[in-house]
C-alpha positions as YAML, in Angstrom:
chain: A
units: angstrom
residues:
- id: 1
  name: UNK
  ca: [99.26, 111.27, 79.63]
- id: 2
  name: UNK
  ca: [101.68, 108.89, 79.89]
- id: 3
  name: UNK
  ca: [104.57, 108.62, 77.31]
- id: 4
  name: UNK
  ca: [105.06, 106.26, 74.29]
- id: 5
  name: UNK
  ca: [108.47, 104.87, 76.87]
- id: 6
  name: UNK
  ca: [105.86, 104.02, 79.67]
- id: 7
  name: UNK
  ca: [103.36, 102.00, 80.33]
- id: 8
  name: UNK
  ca: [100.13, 102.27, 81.80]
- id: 9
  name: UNK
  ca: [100.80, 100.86, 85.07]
- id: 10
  name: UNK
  ca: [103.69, 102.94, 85.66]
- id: 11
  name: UNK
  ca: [101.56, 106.20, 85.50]
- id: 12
  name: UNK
  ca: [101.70, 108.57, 88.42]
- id: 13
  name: UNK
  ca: [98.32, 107.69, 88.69]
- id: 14
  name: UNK
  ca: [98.90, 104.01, 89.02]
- id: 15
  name: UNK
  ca: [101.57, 104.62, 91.84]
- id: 16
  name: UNK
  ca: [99.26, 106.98, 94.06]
- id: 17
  name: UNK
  ca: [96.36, 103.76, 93.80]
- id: 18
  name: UNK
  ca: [98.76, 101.92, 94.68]
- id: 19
  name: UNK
  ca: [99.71, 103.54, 97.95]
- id: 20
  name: UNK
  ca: [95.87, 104.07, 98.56]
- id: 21
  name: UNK
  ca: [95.45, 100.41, 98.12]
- id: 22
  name: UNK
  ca: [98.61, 99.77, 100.45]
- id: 23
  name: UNK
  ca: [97.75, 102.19, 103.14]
- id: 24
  name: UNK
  ca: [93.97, 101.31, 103.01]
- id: 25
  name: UNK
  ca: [94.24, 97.78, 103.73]
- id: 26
  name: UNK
  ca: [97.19, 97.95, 106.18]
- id: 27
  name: UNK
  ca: [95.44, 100.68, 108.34]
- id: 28
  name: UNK
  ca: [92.36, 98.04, 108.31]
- id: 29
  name: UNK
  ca: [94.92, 95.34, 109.30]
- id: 30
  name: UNK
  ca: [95.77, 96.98, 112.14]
- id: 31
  name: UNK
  ca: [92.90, 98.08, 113.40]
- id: 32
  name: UNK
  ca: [91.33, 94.18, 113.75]
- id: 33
  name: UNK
  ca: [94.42, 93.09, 114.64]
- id: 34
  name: UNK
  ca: [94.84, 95.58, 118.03]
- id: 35
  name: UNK
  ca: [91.00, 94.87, 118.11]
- id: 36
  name: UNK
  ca: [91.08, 90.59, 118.14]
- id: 37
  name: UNK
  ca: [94.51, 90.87, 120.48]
- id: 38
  name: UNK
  ca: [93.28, 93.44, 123.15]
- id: 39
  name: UNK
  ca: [89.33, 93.73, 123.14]
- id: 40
  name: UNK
  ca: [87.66, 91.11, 125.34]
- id: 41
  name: UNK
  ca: [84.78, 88.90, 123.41]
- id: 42
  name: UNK
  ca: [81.93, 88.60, 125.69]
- id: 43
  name: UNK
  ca: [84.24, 88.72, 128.47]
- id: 44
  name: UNK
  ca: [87.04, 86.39, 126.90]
- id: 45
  name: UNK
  ca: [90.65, 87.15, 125.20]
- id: 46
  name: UNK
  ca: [91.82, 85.65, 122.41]
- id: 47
  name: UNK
  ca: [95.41, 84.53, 123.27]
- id: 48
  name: UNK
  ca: [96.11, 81.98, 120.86]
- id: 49
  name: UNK
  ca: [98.58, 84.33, 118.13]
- id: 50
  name: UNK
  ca: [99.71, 81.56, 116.20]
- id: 51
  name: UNK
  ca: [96.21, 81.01, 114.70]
- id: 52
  name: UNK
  ca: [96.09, 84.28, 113.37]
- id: 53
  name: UNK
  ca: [99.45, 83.62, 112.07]
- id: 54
  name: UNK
  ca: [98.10, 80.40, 110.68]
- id: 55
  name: UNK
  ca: [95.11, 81.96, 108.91]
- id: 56
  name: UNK
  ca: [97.21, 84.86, 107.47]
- id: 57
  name: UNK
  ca: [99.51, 82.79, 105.46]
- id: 58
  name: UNK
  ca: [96.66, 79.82, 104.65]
- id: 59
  name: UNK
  ca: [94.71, 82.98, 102.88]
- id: 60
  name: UNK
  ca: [98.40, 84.11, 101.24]
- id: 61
  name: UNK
  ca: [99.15, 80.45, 100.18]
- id: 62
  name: UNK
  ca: [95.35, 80.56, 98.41]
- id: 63
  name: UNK
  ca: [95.96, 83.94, 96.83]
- id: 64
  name: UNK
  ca: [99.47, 83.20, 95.58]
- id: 65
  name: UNK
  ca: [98.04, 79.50, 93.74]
- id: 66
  name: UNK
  ca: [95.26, 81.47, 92.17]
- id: 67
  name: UNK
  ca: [97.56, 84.23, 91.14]
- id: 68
  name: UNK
  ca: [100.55, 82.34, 89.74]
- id: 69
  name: UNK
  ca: [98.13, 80.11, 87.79]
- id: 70
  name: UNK
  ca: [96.83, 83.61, 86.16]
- id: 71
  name: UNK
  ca: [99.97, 84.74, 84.95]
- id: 72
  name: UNK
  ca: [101.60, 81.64, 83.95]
- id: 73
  name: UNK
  ca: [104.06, 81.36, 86.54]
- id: 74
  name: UNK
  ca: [105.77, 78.43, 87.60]
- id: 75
  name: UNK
  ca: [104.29, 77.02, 91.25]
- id: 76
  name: UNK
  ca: [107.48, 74.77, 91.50]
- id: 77
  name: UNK
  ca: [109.85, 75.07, 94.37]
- id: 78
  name: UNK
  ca: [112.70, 77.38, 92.83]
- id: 79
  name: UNK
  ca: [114.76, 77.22, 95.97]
- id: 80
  name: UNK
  ca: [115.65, 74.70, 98.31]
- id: 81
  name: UNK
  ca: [112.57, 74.14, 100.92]
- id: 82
  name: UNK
  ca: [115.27, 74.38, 103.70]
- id: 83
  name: UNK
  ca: [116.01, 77.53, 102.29]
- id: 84
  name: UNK
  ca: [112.03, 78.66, 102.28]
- id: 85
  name: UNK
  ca: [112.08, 76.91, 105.92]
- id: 86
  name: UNK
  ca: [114.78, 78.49, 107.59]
- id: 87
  name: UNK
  ca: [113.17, 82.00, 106.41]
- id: 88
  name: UNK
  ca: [109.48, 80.87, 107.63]
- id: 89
  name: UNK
  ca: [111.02, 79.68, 110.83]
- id: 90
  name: UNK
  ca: [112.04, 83.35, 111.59]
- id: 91
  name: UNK
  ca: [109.03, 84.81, 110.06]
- id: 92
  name: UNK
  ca: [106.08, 83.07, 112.34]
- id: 93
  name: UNK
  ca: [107.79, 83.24, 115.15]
- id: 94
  name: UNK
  ca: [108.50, 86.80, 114.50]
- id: 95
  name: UNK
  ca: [104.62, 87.83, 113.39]
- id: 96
  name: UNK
  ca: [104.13, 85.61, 116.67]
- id: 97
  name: UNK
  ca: [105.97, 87.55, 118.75]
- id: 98
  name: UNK
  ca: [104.15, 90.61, 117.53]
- id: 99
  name: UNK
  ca: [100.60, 89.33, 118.27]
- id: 100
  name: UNK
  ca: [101.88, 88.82, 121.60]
- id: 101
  name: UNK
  ca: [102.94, 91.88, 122.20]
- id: 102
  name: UNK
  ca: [100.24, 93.74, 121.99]
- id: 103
  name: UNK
  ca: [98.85, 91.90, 124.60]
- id: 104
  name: UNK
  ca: [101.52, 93.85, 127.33]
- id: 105
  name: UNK
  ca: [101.95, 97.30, 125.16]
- id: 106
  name: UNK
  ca: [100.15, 99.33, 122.86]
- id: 107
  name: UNK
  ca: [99.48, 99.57, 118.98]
- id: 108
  name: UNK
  ca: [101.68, 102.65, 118.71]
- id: 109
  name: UNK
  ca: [104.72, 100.95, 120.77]
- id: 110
  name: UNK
  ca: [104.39, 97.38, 118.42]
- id: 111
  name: UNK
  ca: [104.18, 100.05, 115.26]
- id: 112
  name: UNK
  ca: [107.27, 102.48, 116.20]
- id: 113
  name: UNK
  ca: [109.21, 99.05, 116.98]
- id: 114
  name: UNK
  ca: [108.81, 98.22, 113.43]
- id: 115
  name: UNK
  ca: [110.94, 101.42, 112.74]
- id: 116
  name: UNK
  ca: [113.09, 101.04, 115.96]
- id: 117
  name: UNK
  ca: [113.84, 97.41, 113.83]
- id: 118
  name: UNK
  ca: [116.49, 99.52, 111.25]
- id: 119
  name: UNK
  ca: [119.49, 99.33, 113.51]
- id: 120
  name: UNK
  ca: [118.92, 95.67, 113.56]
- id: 121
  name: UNK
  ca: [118.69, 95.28, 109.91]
- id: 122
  name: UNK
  ca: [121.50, 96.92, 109.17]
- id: 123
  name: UNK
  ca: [123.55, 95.17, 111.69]
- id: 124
  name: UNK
  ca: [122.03, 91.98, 110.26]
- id: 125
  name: UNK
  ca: [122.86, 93.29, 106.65]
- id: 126
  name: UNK
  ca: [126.64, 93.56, 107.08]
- id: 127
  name: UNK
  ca: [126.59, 90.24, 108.74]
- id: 128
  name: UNK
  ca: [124.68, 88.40, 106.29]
- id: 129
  name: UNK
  ca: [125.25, 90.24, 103.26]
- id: 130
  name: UNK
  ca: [128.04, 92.43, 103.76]
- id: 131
  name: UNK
  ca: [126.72, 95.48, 103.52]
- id: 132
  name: UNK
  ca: [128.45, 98.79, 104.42]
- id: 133
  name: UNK
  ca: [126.14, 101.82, 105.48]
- id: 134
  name: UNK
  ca: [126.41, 105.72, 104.66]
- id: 135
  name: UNK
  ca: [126.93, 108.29, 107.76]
- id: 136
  name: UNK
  ca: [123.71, 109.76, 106.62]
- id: 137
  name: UNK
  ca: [121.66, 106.14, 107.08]
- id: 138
  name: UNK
  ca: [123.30, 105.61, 110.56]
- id: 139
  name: UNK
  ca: [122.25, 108.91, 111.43]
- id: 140
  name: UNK
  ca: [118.94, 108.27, 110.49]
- id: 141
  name: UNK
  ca: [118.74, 105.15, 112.39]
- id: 142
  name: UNK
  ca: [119.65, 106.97, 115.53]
- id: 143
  name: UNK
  ca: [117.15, 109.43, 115.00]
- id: 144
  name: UNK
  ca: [114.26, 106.90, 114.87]
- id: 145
  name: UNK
  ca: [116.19, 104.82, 117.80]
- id: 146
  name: UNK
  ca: [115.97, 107.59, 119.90]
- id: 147
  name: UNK
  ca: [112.79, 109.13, 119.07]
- id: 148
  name: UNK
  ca: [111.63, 105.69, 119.68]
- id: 149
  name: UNK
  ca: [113.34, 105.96, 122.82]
- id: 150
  name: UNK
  ca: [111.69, 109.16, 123.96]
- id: 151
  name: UNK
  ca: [108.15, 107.79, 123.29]
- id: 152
  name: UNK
  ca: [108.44, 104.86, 124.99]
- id: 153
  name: UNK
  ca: [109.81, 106.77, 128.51]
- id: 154
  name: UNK
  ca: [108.00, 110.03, 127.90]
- id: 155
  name: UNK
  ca: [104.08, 108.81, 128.69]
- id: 156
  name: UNK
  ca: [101.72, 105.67, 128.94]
- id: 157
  name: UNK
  ca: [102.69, 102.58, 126.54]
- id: 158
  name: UNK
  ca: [100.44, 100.11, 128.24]
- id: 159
  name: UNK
  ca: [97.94, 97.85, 126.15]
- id: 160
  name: UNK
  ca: [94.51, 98.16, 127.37]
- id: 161
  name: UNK
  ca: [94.44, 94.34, 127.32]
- id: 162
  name: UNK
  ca: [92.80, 92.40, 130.58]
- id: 163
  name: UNK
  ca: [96.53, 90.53, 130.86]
- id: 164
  name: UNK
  ca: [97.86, 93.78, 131.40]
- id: 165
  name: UNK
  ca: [96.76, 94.24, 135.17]
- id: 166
  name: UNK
  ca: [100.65, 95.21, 136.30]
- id: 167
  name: UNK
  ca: [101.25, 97.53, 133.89]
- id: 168
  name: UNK
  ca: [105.59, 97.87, 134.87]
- id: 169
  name: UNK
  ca: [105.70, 94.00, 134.57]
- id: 170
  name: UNK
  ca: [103.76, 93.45, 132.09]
- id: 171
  name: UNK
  ca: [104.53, 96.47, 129.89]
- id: 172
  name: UNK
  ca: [108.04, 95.28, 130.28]
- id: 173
  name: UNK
  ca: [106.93, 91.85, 128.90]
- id: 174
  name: UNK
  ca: [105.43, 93.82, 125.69]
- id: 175
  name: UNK
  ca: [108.73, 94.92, 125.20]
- id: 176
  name: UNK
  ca: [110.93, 91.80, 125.59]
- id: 177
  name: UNK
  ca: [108.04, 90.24, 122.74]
- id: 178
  name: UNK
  ca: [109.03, 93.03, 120.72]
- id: 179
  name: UNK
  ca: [112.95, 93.15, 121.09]
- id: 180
  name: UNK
  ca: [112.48, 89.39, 119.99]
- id: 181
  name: UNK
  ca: [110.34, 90.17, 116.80]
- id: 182
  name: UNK
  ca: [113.05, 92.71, 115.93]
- id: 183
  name: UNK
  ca: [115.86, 90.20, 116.34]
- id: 184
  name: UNK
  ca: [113.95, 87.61, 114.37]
- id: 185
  name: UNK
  ca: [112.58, 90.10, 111.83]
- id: 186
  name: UNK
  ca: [116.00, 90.72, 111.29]
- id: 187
  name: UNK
  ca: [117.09, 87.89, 110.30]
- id: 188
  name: UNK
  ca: [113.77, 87.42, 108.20]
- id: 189
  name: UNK
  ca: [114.59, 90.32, 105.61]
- id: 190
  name: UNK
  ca: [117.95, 90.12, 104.94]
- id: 191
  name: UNK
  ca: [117.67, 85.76, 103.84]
- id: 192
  name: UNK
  ca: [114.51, 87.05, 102.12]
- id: 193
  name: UNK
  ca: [116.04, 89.37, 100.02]
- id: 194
  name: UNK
  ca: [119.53, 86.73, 99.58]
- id: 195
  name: UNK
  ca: [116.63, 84.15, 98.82]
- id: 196
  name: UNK
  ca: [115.26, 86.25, 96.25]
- id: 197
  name: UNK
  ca: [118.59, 87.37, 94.52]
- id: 198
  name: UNK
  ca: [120.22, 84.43, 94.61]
- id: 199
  name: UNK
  ca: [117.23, 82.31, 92.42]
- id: 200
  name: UNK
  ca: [115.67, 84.73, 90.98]
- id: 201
  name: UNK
  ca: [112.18, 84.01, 92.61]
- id: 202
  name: UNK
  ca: [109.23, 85.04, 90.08]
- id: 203
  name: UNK
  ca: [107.04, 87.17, 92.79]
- id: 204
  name: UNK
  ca: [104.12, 84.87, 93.13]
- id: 205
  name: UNK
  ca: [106.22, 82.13, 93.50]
- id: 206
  name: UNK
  ca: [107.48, 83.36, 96.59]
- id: 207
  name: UNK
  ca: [104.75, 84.03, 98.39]
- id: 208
  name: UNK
  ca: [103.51, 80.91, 97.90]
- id: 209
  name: UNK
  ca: [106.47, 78.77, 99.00]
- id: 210
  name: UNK
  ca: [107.46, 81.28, 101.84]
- id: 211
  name: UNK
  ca: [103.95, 81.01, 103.07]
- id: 212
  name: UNK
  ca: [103.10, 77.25, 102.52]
- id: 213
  name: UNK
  ca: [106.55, 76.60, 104.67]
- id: 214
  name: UNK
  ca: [105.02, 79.11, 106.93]
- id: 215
  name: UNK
  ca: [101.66, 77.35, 107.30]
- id: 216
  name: UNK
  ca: [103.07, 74.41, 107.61]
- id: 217
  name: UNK
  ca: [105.19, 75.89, 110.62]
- id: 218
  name: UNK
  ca: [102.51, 77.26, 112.43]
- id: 219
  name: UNK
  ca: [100.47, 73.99, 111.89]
- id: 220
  name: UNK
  ca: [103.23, 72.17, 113.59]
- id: 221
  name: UNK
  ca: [103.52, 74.61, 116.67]
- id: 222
  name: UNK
  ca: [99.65, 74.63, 116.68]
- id: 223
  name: UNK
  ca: [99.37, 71.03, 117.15]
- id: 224
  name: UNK
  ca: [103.43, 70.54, 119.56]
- id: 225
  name: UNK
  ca: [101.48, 72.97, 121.98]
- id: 226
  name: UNK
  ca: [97.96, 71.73, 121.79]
- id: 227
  name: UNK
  ca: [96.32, 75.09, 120.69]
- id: 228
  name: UNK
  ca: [94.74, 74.14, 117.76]
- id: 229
  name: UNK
  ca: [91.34, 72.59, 119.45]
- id: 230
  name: UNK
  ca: [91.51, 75.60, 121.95]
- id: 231
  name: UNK
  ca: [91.35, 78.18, 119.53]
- id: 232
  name: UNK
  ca: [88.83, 76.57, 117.07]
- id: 233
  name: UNK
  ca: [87.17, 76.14, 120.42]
- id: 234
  name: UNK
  ca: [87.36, 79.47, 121.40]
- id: 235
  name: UNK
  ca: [85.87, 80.63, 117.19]
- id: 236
  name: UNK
  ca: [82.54, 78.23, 117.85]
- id: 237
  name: UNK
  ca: [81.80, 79.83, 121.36]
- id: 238
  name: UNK
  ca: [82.55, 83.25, 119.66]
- id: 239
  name: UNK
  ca: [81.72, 83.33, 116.13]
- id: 240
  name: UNK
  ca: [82.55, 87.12, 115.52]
- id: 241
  name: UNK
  ca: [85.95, 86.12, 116.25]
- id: 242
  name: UNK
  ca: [86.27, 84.04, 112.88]
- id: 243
  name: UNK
  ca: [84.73, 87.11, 110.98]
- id: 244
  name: UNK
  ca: [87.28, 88.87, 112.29]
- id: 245
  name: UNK
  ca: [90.23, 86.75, 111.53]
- id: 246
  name: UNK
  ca: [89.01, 86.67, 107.99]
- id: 247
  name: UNK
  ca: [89.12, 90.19, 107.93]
- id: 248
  name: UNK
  ca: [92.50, 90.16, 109.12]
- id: 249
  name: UNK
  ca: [94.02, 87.85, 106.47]
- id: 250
  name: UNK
  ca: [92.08, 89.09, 103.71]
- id: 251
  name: UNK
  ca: [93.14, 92.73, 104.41]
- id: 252
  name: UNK
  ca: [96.87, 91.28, 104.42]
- id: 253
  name: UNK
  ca: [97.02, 89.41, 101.39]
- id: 254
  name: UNK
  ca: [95.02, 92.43, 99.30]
- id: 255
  name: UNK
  ca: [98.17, 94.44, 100.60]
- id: 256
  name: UNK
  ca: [100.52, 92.25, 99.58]
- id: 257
  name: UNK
  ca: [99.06, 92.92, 96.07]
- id: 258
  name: UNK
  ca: [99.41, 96.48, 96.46]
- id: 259
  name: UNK
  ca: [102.88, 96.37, 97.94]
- id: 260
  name: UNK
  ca: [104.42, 94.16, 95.23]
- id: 261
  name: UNK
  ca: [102.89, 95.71, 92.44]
- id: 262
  name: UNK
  ca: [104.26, 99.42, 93.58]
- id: 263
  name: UNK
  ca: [107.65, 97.95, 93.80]
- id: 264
  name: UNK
  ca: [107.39, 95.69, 90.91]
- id: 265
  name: UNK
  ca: [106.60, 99.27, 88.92]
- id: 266
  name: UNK
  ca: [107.99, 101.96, 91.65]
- id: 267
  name: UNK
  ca: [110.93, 100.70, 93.04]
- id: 268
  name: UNK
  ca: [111.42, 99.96, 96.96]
- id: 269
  name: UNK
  ca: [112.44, 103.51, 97.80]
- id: 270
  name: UNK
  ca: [108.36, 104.66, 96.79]
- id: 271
  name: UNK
  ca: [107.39, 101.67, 98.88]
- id: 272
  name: UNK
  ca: [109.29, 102.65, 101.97]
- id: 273
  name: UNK
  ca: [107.89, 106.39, 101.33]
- id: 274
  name: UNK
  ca: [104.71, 104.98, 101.35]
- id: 275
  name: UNK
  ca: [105.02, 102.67, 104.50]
- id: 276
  name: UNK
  ca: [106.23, 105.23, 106.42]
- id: 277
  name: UNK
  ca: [103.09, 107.43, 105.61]
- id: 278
  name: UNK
  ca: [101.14, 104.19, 106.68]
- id: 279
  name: UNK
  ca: [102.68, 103.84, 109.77]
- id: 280
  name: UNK
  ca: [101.61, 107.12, 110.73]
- id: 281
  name: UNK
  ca: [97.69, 106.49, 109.49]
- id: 282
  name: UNK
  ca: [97.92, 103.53, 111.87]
- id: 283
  name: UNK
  ca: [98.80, 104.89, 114.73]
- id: 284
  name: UNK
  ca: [96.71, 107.98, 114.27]
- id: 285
  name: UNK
  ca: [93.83, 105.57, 113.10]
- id: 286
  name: UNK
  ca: [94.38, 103.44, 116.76]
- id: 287
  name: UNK
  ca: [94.70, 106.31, 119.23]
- id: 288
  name: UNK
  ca: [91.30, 107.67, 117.74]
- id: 289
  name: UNK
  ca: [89.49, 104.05, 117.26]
- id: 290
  name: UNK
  ca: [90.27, 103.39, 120.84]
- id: 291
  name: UNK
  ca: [90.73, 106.23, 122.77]
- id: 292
  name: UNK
  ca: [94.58, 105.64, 124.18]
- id: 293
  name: UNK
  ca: [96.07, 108.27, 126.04]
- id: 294
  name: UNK
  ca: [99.09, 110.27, 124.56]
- id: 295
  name: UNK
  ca: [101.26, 112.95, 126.35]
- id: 296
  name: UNK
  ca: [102.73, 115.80, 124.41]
- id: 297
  name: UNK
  ca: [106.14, 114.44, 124.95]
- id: 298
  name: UNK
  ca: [104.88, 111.29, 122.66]
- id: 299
  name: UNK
  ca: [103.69, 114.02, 120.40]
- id: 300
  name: UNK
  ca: [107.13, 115.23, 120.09]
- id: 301
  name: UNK
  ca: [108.66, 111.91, 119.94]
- id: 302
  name: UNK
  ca: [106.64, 110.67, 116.58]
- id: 303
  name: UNK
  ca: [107.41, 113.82, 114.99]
- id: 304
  name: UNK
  ca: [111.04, 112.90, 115.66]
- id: 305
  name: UNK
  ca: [110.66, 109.66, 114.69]
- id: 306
  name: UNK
  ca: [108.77, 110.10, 111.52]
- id: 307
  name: UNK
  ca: [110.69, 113.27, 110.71]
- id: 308
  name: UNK
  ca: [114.00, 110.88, 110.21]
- id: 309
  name: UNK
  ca: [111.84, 108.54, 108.43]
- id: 310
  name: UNK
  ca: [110.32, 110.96, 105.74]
- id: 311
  name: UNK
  ca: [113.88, 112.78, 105.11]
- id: 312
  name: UNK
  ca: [115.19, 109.01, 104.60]
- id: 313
  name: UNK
  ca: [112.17, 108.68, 101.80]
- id: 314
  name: UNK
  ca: [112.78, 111.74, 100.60]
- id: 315
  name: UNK
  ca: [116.77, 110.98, 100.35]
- id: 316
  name: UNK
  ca: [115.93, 108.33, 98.56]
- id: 317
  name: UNK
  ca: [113.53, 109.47, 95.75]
- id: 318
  name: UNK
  ca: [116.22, 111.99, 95.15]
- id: 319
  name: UNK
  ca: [119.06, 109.64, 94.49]
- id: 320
  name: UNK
  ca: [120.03, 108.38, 90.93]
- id: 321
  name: UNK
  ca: [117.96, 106.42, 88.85]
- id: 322
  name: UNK
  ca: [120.04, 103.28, 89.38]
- id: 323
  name: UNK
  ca: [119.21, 103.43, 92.39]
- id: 324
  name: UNK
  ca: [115.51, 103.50, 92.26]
- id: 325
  name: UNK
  ca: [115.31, 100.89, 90.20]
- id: 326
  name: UNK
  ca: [112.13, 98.76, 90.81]
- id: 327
  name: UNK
  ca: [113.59, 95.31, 93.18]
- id: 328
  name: UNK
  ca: [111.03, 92.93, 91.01]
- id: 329
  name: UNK
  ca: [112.04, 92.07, 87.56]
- id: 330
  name: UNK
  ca: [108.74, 93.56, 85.43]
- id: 331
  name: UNK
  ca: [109.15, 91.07, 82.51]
- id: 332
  name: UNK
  ca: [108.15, 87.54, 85.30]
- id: 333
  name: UNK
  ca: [111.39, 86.25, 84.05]
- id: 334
  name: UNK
  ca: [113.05, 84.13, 86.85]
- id: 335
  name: UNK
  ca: [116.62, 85.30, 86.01]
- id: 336
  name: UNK
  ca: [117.67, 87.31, 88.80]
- id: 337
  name: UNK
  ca: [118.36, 91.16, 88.89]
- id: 338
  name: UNK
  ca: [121.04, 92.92, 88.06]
- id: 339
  name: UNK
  ca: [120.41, 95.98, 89.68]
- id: 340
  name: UNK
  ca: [123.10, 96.96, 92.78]
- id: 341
  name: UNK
  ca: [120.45, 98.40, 95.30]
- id: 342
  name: UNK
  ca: [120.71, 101.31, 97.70]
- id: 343
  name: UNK
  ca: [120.74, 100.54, 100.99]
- id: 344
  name: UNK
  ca: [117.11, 102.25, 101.33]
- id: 345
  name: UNK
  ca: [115.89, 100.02, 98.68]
- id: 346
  name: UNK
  ca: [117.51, 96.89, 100.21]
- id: 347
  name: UNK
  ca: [116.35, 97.48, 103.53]
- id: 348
  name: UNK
  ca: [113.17, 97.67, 102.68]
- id: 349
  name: UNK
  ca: [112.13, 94.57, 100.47]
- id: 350
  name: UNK
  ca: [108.58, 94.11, 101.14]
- id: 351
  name: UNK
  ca: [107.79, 90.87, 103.26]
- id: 352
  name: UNK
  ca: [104.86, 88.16, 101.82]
- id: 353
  name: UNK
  ca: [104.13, 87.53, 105.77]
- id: 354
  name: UNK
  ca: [103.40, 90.57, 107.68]
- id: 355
  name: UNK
  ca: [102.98, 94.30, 106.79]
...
């Protein structure tokens, strides 16, 4: 029962649905997008990313109207739009780069690189934000950089994509795409989170602008590279396709949900706990949905990996209060928070454009 301090949502109960919810629909996420990216339809790849990319944040813009109008928020600009832009800018190109990707190299290689993406960050961090690390973080960075490391030398990374005929060349494509989405993602979450301190952003409010700006981005690219015909060409000659895609975005905006309403009552530190445990569903849920081939080495390698990564949750949920203090103000207000985050809970502000 929860006490007369606490409210319903921030039950025990309420923060396990909410990691259900989060791991649920990011585990279905993945799997259509591995599927649209690698497996032929009738014959025919889909290689045009910055649809999906399109799509995703269209279906975020939708949710975030329809949301913000339900809890009164305000669906006026807060920031400067070349603020918004400069962080959309980063973020397409960066979700681009990981469509792409998985074109050259497998789910499991695109999903580790997502933790391999920490020593980044934190570089990023003290540049941006000026942020100074503990021993203990560094050395957990190094742990996933090299388990990381091992996996990726230690057996097969290939996708099982038809573009992936050379598998040395084109494997080594995969992970030039994926170097480039780390860079970029880097950038993405640290001027998120600055974005987000620095006006105070209500939480529906910035989905909304991040995404429109987003949209709008991927419109423009859509339209500079002539792509847009081609891939609504490519949806009427294979209509399972825009099923698909649907799929996808609605399966990424129901996380988004999830995601900000654990950290809005959890904290970040619960979230990253709960990504991490997600991370391993997906890759678990891809090597049995499609069959990949894994060596015992890569065995060793994830436990490595995701070993680091559960003693850094764990690190965290033991630290001080203060520290766990939720990264989304809980009254709406747009006044922004006070709270001096950890490191953990900095480095892991949840993103509106890609889980």
């Amino acid at each position: 029962m929860a006490t007369p301090m606490e409210s319903p949502q921030t039950h025990p109960v309420w923060c396990v649905l909410y990691g259900m919810g989060i791991i649920g629909f990011l585990v279905l996420y993945g799997i259509f997008q591995e599927g649209i990216m690698t497996v032929p339809y009738n014959g025919s790849l889909f290689t045009f990313s910055v649809f999906l990319v399109l799509c995703n944040r269209l279906a975020a813009v939708i949710f975030a109207v329809f949301m913000a109008q339900a809890k009164g928020e305000n669906m006026k600009n807060q920031a400067p739009i070349w603020k918004y832009l400069i962080v959309s800018l980063s973020n397409v190109y960066a979700s681009s780069c990981q469509y792409e990707a998985l074109k050259y190299v497998s789910f499991a290689v695109q999903m580790l690189g997502k933790s391999f993406k920490m020593m980044p960050v934190m570089l990023w961090g003290i540049v941006i934000s000026s942020k100074q690390y503990k021993l203990k973080e560094w050395a957990v960075a190094l742990g996933v950089t090299w388990g990381v490391t091992m996996f990726l030398l230690t057996g097969p990374i290939a996708s099982p994509s038809g573009e992936n005929d050379d598998t040395t060349s084109n494997s080594f494509k995969g992970l030039l795409l994926l170097l480039l989405f780390l860079a970029l993602d880097g950038i993405t979450s640290p001027m998120q989170e600055k974005l987000f301190k620095e006006y105070g952003l209500s939480k529906y409010n910035q989905i909304l602008w991040v995404n429109l700006c987003s949209a709008i981005v991927s419109m423009i690219t859509l339209l500079s590279t002539g792509s847009l015909m081609a891939a609504l060409s490519f949806c009427k000659r294979h209509p399972p396709l825009l099923g698909d895609a649907v799929t996808l975005s609605v399966a990424q905006v129901s996380s988004q949900w999830f995601i900000y309403s654990q950290v809005k009552e959890f904290g970040a530190v619960v979230f990253a706990a709960t990504m991490n445990v997600r991370q391993l569903f997906s890759i678990v849920t891809s090597y049995l949905e499609y069959g990949h081939y894994i060596t015992a080495l890569q065995v060793l390698s994830l436990f490595l990996v995701f070993g680091a990564l559960f003693f850094k949750s764990y690190d965290g949920l033991m630290a001080t209060p203060r520290e766990t203090e939720p990264l989304v103000p809980k009254s709406g207000s747009v006044s922004p928070p006070e709270v001096k985050q950890s490191p953990e809970a900095s480095s892991t502000f949840p993103k509106e454009s890609r889980p």
